[in-house]
N, C-alpha and C positions, 0 to 999 in steps of 0.2 A: 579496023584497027589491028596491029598487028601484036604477038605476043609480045614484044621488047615493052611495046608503049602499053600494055594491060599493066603488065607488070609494076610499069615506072606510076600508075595512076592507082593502082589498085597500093602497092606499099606508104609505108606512112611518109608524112615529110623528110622528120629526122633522120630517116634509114638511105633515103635519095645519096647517090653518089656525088661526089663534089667531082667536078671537073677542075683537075688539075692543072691543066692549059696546055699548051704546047712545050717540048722541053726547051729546055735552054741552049741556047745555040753557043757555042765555045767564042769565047770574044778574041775578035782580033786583034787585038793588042798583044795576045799571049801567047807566045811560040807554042805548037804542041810538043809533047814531050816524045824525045825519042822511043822507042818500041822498047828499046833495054828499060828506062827506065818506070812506063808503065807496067810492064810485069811485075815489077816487085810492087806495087800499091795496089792490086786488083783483091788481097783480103779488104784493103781498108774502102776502098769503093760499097765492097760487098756489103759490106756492117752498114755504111751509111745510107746505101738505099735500103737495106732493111727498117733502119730508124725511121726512116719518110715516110714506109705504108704504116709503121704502127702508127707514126702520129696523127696521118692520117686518116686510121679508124677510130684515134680516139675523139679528134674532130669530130666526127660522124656519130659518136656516142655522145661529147656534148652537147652538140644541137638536139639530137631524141633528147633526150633529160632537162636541160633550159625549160623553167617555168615559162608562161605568155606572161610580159609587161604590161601592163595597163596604164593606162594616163592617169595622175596623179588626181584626187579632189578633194573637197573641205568636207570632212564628215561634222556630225553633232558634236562630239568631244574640242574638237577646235574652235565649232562656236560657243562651248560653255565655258575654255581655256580664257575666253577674246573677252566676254560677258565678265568674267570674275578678276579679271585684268583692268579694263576697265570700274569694276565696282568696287575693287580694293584697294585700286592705287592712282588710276588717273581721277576719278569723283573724289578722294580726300584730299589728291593734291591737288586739286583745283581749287578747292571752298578754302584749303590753308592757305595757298595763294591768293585767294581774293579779301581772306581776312586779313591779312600781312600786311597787305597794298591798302586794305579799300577801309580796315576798321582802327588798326591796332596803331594806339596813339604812339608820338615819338619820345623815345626819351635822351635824357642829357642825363653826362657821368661828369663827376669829379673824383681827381685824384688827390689825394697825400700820401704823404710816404715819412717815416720816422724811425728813429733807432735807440737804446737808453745807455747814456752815457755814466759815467763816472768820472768827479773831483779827480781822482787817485790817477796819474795815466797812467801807473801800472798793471791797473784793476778797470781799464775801459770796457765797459759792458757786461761789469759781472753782475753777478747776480745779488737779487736783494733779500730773499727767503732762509738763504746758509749762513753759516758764518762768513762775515765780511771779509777775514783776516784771509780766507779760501780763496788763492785768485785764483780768475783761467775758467772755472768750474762750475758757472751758474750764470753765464749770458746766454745758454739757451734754455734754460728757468724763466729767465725774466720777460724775454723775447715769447717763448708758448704761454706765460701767464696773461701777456696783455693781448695773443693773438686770440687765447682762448673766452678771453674777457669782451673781443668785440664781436664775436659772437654766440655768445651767450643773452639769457633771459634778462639779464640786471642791467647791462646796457640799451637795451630794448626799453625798459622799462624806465630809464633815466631819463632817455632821450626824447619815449613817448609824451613825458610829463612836459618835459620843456619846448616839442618843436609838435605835436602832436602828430603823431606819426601815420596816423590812422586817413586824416584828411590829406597827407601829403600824396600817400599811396591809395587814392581814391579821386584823385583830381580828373584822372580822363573817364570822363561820363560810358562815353560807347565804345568800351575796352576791357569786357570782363575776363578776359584772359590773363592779361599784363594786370590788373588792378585786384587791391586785394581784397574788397566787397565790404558790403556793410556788416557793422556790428560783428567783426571781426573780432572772435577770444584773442588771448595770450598767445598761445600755440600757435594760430595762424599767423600772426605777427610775426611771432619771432619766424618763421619759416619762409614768411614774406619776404623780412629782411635780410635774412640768409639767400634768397633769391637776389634780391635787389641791389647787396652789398658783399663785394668779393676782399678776403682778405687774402693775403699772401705772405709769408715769412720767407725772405733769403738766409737760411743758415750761415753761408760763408763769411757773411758781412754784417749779419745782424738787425737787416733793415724791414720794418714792416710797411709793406704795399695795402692801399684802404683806397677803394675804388666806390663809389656811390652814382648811384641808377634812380633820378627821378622825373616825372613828367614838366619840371621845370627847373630850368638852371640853376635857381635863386638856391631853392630845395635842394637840391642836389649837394650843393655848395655847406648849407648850413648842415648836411647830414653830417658829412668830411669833416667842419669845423667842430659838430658835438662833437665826435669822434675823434678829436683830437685831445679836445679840453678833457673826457672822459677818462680816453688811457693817461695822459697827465696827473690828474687827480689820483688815479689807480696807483702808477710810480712813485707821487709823491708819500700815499698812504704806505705803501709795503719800504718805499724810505726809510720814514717814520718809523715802522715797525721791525726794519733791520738795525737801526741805529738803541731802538729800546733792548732787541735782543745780544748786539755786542755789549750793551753798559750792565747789563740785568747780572751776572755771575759776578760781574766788579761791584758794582752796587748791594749786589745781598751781601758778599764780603765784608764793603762797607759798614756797611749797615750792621753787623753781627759783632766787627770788632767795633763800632761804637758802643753796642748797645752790651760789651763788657766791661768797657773802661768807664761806661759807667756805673753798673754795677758794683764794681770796686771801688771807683770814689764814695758810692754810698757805702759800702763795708767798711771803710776806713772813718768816714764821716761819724758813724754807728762806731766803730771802736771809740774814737775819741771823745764822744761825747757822753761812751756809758763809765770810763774811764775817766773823764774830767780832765784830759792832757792832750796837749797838742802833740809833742814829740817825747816817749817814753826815753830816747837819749838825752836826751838835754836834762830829764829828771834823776836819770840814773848820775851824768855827772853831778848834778847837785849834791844826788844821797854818798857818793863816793868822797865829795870834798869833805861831807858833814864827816865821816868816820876820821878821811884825815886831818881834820881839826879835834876831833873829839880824841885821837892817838896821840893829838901835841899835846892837849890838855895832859892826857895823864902823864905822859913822860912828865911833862914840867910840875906834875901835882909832885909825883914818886922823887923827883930831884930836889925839891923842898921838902918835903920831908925826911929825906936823908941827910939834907943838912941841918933841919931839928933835932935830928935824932942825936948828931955830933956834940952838940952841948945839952937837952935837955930828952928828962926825963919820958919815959912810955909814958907814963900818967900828967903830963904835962897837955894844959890845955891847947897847944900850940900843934901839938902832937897829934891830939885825937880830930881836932878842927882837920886838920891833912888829910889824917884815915877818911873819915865820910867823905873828904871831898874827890881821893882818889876811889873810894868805892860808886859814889854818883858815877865817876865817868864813868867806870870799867862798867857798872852794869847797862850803863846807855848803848857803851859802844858793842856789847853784848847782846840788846834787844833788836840791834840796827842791823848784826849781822847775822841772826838768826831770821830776822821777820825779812829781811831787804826789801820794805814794802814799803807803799808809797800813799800818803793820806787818801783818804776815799776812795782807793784800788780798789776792784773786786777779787784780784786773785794776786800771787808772786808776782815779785819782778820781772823775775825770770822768764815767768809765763807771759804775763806781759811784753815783754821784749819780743819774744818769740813771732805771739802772734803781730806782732809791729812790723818783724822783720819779713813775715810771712805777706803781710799787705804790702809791704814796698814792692816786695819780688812782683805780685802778681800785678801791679800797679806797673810796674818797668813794663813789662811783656804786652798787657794791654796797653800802653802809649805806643810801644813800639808795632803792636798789628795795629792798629788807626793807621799811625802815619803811611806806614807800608799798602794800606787798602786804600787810602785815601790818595794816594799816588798811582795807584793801579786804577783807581776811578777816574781820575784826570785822563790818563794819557787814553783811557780804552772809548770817553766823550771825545777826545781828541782827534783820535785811531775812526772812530763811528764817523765822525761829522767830516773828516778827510777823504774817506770810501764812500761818500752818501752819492744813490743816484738821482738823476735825472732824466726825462725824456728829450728828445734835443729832433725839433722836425725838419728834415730835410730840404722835401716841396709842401709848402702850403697849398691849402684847400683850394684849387683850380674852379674857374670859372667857364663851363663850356657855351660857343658861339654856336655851334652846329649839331643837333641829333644824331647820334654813330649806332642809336639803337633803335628796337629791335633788329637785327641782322638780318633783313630782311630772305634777300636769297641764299644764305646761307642754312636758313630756317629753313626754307623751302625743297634745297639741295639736301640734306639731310631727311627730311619726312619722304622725299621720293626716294631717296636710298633705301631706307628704315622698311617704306610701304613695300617696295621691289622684292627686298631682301625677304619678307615674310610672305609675301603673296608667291614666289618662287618656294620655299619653304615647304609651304600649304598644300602646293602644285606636286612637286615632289611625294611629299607624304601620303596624299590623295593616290595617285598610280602606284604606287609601294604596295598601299594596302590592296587598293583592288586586284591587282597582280596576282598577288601573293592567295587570294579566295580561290 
């Protein structure tokens, strides 16, 4: 062996020269270049075969450094990857596939759909809780009271009584998943049926969507129709109870100037009868004629005895007969004007009058609030029973021909997503941590 070939067997691989090849031979296509103008490019020559041996060694340096490749294989971590893949997500979505398919009874939906209207069509769909006279401002009141009403506890419990709800959603025997099991409390019910039965409200329009999910058509159908008759019932009650609350502020009104005017008819009643007179005017002109009768009297007594006096003597019986009978009037007409009172008064005339005059006034005022509340009671029964709502249903309770439920492979596409998505999760987290030790 000669020293060239020690050399080349005893050095490492990487170190091994590469054969460059033969050079390149000037192609014929390409004129050479004149001798003038090669001389001026022999720097640039120069540089780029310097470039070619460095790159060259550096070649030479990355093959010494290149790790050896190996053929790829399945270690333990890939079959534990393959195992927990399999045990996490293909084994549960298989058995939820075969319950879906092989257990899980079918069911039938019905729809209704409804909206609450108003008499008033300026006032369509307002609301029934506010004041009625408030338009615009309480059809979405009315609409979340009756969505929040079907489901709720109280219609559960309405409808339990009338369609029994319990054997409806327990009809499929070998479907304990779908079905809501025996001797089912309240809480489970109502959470059943919150499962079973989807409501929906459209804001824009007002309309409420009632969707019902049961193991028979028939069923289904009578859930929709309780749920009709129910929110009904409901609108017509808070009707009711809008209509009591417009009338309630006119009716106390009411109610308040009646219960003056009569008060004061009894004050007046009580005057007259502690007084013994119907109308203290009419007595007064009486006692006012009596004096002016009693002033004619004495003029005419005083005018007769001035013409006694013309012929016969003071001492004259003619004479003195006069006197008493001008003194009678004068002190009658005297007691009449000092006392101005009136037989079996309790007090003055005066006083009397007064308070006569003082019951008419307050006698005006109270007819005058009656009339006025009793016209504001009219028109606000008017006003109420004009604005009164109603529920007005769109589509009635449907009757389905074909089972659309459970969803079956949707059910399924979703639990292998859900599985996927955690068991990847899991996977993740697992090499995070071990990593990171």
């Amino acid at each position: 062996m000669t020293e060239a070939s020690k050399e080349s067997a005893s050095a490492p691989l990487a170190l091994r020269a590469i054969d460059p090849g033969p050079a390149a031979a000037p192609r014929p296509d390409r004129p050479a270049r004149p001798v003038a103008e090669t001389g001026g490019d022999a720097a640039a020559e120069s540089g780029k075969k310097r470039n070619r041996r460095r790159n060259k060694r550096r070649s030479r340096l990355a093959v010494a450094t290149a790790p050896e490749v190996r053929p790829a294989s399945v270690r333990p971590r890939h079959w534990a990857a393959l195992a927990s893949f399999a045990l996490i997500v293909l084994a549960p979505l298989v058995a939820s596939a075969w319950y879906l398919y092989a257990r899980a009874a079918d069911q039938y939906h019905s729809d209704v759909a409804f909206s609450i209207r108003s008499e008033d069509p300026g006032a369509a769909a307002t609301g029934i809780l506010g004041a009625i006279t408030a338009i615009g401002s309480k059809s979405a009141s009315d609409a979340d009271i009756v969505f929040e009403y079907i489901r709720s506890q109280q219609i559960v419990e309405a409808i339990d009584d009338e369609l029994d709800l319990r054997a409806i959603f327990n009809r499929a025997e070998n479907d304990p998943v779908f079905t809501l099991g025996p001797d089912a409390p309240i809480e489970t019910l109502v959470a059943h049926w919150n499962r079973m039965v989807e409501v929906a409200f459209e804001s824009a329009t007002g309309i409420i969507h009632a969707q019902a999910r049961a193991f028979d058509p028939e069923d289904a159908r009578a859930i929709t129709a309780a749920i009709l008759a129910e929110s009904g019932e409901l609108v017509n009650d808070l009707s009711d109870q809008a209509r009591e609350d417009a009338v309630r502020h006119a009716r106390e009104d009411f109610e308040y100037a009646e219960a003056n005017l009569a008060e004061v008819r009894k004050r007046l009643a009580d005057f007259r009868r502690e007084n013994r007179i119907v109308d203290p005017s009419a007595d007064v002109a009486g006692q006012m004629g009596l004096l002016g009768a009693l002033q004619g009297e004495l003029a005419q007594a005083l005018v007769e005895r001035d013409m006694l006096l013309s012929f016969a003597a003071e001492d004259d019986q003619r004479v003195i007969q006069a006197n008493r009978r001008i003194t009678a009037i004068s002190n009658r007409i005297e007691e009449e004007r000092a006392s101005l009172g009136i037989a079996g008064a309790s007090g003055a005339l005066t006083e009397v009058i007064g308070a006569y005059e003082e019951l008419l006034v307050d006698l005006e005022f109270a007819n005058s609030a009656y009339t006025q509340t009793l016209s504001g009671l009219i028109a606000a029964r008017a006003e109420a029973q004009r604005q009164s709502s109603y529920l007005a249903p769109h589509v009635s309770p449907t009757l389905a021909e074909t089972p659309l439920y459970p969803r079956r492979l949707l059910l399924v596409g979703l639990v292998g997503l859900f599985l996927t998505l955690g068991w990847g999760v899991a996977l993740l987290l697992y090499y995070n941590v071990r990593d990171n030790r």
